[in-house]
N, C-alpha and C positions, 0 to 999 in steps of 0.2 A: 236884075230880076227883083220882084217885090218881094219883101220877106214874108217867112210866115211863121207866125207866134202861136206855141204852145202854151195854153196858160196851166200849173200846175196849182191844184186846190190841195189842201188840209182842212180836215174841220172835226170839228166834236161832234158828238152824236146829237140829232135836234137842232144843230144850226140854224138859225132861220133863216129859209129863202133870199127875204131881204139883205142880211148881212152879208150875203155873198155874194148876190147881184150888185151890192153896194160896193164891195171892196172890189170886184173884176173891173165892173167898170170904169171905179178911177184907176185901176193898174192900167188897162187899154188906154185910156183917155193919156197919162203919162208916157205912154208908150213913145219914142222919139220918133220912130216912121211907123204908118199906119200902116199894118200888116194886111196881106192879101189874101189871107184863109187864118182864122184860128178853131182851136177843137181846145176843151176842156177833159184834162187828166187828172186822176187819182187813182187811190191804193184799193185794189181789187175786194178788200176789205169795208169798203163805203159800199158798195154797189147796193146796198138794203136802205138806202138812206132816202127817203121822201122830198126831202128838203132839198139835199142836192141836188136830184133828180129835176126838181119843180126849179130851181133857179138856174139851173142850167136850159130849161125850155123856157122859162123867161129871156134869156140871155139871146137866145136862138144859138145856141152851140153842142156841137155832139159833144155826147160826154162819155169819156172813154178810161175803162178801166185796165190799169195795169198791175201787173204780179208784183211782187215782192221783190223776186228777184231782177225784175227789172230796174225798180228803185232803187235796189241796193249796188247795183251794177255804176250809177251814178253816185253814191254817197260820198266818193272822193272831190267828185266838185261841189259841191253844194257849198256854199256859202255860210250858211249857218248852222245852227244846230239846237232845236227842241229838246231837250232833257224828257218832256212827255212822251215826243214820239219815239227819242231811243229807246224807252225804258215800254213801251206798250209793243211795237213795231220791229223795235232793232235797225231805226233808218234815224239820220240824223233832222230830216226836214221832210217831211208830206211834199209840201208845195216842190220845194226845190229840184227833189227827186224824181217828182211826176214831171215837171216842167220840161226836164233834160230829157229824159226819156219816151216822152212823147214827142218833141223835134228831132229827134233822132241824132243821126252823126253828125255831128261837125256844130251841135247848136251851142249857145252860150247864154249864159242869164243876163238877164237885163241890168239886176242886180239884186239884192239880197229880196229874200222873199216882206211883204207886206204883212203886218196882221191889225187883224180888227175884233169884231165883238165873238170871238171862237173859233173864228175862220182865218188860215195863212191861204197868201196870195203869191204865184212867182210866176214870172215870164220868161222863155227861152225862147230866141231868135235864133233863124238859118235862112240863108234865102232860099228861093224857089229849087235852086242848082247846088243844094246840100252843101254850101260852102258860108263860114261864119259870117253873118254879118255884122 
């Protein structure tokens, strides 16, 4: 079955649009198999945010906000860790956390989250049949 990639954002407040349509798309473009659905995730604390909002309708992707405790429920895998967003959030990674938790059970990071001009970037893969790919 074709996978399907959650892409999980981070970003500072004012991001601009560009910088995150820029960073997604080379994370996709890298991506090893070209996924068969993705939706854009992050911390239910962005959802005021103009910018992400506008570059995820660029992107043509939903953009889907999740709780806290959903991120946190992932912080054990996450690969990396933000010193920013521990210390503002209590999560060790934006991207990382949204990514996992948005593919739901059984996904796995592509690998460590991307960053760019204020904005992290990460991808979690699961195939269509909820199993790692």
């Amino acid at each position: 079955m074709p996978d399907i990639v959650a892409v999980g954002i981070g970003c500072r407040k004012r991001s601009a649009r560009a910088d995150i349509v820029a960073l997604v798309r080379s994370a996709l473009a890298d991506c090893a198999t070209p996924p068969a659905a993705h939706r854009l995730f992050t911390l239910v604390d962005k959802r005021c945010d103009g910018e992400l909002a506008a570059a995820a309708a660029l992107l043509d992707l939903e953009l889907v906000f999740l709780s806290r405790e959903a991120l946190a429920a992932q912080a054990p895998r996450c690969l990396t860790a933000s010193p920013a967003a521990q210390r503002r959030f209590g999560l060790p990674s934006i991207a990382e956390a949204a990514a996992l938790a948005g593919a739901g059970a059984g996904a796995r990071l592509v690998g460590p989250r991307r960053i760019g001009k204020g904005v992290t970037c990460a991808l979690a893969l699961v195939d269509a049949e909820g199993k790692p790919s």
